[in-house]
C-alpha positions in Angstrom: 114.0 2.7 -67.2 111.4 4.9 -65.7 110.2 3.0 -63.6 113.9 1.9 -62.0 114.5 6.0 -61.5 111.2 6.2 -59.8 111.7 3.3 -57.5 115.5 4.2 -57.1 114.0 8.2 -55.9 111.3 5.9 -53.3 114.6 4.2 -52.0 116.5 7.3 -51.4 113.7 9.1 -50.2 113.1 6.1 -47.5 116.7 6.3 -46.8 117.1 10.2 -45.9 114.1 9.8 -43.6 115.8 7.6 -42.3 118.7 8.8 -41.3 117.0 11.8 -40.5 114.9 10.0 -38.0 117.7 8.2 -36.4 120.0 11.4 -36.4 117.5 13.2 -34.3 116.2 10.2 -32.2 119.8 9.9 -30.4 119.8 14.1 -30.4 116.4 13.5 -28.3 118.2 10.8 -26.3 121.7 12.7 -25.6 119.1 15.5 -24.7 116.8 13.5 -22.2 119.6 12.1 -20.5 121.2 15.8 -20.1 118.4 16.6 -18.0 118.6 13.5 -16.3 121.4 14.5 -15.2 120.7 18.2 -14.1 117.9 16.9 -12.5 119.9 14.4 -10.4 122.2 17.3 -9.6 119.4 19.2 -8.2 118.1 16.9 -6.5 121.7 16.2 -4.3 122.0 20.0 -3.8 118.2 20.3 -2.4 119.3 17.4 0.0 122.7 19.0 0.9 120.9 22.5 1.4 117.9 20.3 3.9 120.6 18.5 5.9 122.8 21.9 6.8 119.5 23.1 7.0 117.9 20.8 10.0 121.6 20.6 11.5 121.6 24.4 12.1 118.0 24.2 13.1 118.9 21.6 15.6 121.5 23.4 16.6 119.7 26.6 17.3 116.9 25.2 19.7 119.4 23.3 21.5 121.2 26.5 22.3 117.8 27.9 23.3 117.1 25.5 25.5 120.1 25.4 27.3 
């Protein structure tokens, strides 16, 4: 009987760590793509900002030169 509890507590022990690790693993995931996705966004405002950017540049020696 003893030695059923004791393996039984191993068992449930193995099980919570489990869980536990699985729990936090797809936390970690949900969180890397997050930033994924923030960093994507970034990314397409930086572009935005250097295309107005070089079109107003453009635009500007042009109008000096004329």
């Amino acid at each position: 009987m003893k030695k059923i509890l004791i393996a039984a507590g191993i068992v449930g022990t193995a099980t919570a760590g489990i869980l536990l690790y699985m729990r936090n693993r797809n936390q970690t995931s949900k969180t890397m793509h997050g930033l994924a996705d923030d960093a994507g966004d970034a990314h397409d405002r930086v572009r935005k900002y250097f295309r107005k950017a070089k079109h107003q540049v453009k635009h500007e020696v042009d109008h000096a030169l004329s």
